[in-house]
C-alpha positions in Angstrom: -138.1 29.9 15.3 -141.5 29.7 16.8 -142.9 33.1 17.9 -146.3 34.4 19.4 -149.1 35.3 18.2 -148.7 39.0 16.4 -152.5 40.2 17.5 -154.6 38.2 20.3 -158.1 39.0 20.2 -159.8 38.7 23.3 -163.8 40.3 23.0 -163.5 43.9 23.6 -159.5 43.6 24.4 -156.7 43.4 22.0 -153.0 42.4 22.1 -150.9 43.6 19.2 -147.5 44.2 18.3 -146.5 47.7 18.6 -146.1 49.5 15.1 -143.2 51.4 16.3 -144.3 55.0 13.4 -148.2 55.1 14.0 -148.4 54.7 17.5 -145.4 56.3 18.9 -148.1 59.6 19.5 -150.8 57.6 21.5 -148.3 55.0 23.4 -146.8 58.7 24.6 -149.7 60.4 25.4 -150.8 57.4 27.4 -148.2 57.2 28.9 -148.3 61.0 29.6 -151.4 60.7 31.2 -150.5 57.3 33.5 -147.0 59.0 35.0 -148.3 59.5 38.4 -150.0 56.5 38.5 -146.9 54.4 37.3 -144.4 56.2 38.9 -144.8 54.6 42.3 -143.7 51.4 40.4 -141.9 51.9 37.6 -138.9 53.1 37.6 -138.0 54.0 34.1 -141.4 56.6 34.4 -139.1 59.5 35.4 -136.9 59.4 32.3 -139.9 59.0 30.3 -140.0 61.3 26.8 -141.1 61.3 23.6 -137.5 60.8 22.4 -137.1 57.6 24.8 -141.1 56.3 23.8 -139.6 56.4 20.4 -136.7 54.4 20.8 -138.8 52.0 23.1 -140.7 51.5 20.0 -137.9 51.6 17.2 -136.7 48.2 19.2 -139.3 46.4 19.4 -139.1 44.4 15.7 -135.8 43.1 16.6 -136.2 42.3 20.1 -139.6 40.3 18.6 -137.6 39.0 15.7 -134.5 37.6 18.0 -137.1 36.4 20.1 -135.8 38.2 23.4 -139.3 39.8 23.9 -143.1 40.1 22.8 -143.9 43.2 23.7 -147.8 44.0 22.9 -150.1 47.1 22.9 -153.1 46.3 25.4 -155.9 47.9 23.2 -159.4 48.3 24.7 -162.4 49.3 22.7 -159.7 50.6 20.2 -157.8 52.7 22.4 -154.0 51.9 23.7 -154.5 51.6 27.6 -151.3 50.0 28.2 -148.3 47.4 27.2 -147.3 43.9 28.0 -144.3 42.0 27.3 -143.2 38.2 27.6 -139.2 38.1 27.7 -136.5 36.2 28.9 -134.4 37.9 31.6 -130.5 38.4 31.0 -130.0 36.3 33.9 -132.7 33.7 33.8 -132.1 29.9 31.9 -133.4 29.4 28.7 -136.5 27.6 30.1 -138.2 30.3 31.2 -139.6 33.7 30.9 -141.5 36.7 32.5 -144.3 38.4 31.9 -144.5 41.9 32.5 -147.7 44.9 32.2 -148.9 48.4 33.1 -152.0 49.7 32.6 -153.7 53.7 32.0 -155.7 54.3 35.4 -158.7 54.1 33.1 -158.3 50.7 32.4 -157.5 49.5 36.0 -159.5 47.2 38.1 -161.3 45.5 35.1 -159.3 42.6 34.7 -157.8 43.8 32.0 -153.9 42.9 33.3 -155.4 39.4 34.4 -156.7 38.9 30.9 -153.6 39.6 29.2 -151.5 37.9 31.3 -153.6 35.0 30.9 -153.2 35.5 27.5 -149.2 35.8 27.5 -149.1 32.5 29.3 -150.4 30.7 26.3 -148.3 32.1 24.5 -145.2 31.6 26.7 -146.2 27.8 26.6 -146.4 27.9 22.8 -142.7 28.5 22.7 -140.6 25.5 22.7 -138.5 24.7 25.6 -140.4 27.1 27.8 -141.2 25.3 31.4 -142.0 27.7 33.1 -143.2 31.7 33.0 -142.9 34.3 36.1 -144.2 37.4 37.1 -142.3 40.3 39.3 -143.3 42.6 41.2 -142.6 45.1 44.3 -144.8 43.4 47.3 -146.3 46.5 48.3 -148.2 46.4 44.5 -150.8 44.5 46.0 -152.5 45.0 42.3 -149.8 44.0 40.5 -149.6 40.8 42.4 -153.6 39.9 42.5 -152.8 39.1 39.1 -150.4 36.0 39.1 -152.7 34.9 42.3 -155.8 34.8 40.2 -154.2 33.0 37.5 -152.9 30.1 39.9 -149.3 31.1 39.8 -147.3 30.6 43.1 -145.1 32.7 45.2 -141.5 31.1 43.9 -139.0 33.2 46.0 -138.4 36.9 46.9 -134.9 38.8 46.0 -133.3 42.2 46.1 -134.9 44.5 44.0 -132.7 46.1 41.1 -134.1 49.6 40.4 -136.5 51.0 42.9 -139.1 53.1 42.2 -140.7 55.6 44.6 -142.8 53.5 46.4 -140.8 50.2 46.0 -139.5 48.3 49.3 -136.5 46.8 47.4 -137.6 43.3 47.6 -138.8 41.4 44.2 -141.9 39.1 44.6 -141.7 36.6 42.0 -144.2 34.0 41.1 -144.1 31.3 39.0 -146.3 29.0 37.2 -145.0 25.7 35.6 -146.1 23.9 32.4 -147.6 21.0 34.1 -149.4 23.8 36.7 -150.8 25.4 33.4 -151.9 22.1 32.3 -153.2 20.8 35.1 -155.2 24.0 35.5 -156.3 23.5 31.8 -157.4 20.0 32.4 -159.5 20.5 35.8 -161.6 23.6 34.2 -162.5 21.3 31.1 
């Protein structure tokens, strides 16, 4: 099976696999210190502990392994200031998958996200069979959603949201980018 790239270095900003022992304390202090600013969004913030951050972590290699989801540490200047993931959805097809990320408030409006979803598109592309990669997000995240706009992904539909966070208006904002978008994106900036 073809996977992704374990670490992505990107200048200053790194994408690595999570190491599920050594940073289960900094993944849960940063996530400690980013609960008010995720909460708005992110549902699963509320039942967030150390004991869950643990498990989070303790899943990761198999989830990875089974390929069902790359989920990375976003490290800046050698610090964890957030996570990103590429998975396939329960109920998407096969030729697809979604990108996912949250960032510390530190780290925020830096293009930081932008990078490494940028980053977790080549690698989505990398993977045979994949057409096609999406990002989801609450409408009312206007930052969440600058993201696939600056990387040329287009709005693909909106549905029902399925867990609402605080701030949430229930609908999901999905955009999509194709393979042949990604290309043709590719080929026009060369």
């Amino acid at each position: 099976m073809d996977l992704p790239q374990q670490t992505i270095e990107l200048d200053d900003l790194t994408l690595r696999r999570f190491d599920s022992e050594a940073d289960l304390p900094e993944l849960f202090r940063v996530i400690e210190e980013s609960s008010e600013h995720l909460r708005p969004w992110m549902a699963w913030v509320d039942g967030h502990s150390l004991a869950k951050t643990a498990d989070f972590l303790a899943r990761r290699a198999e989830r990875w392994a089974t390929g069902e989801e790359f989920t990375y540490a976003i490290v800046l200047n050698g610090a964890i200031v957030g996570a990103c993931q590429l998975f396939r959805r329960d109920d998407a097809p096969d030729n697809g998958r979604e990108i996912g990320y949250w960032l510390h408030p530190v780290a925020t409006g830096r293009g930081v996200a932008t990078r490494a979803a940028r980053a977790l598109v080549a690698q989505a592309f990398r993977l045979p069979g994949v057409d096609y990669v999406e990002v989801v997000h609450d409408p009312a995240n206007r930052a969440s959603g600058a993201v696939p706009a600056r990387l040329g992904f287009t709005e693909h539909l909106r549905r029902p949201a399925e867990r609402l966070a605080p701030a949430q208006t229930g609908e999901d904002r999905i955009w999509r980018l194709t393979r042949q978008q990604a290309n043709t994106q590719t080929t026009e900036a060369c």
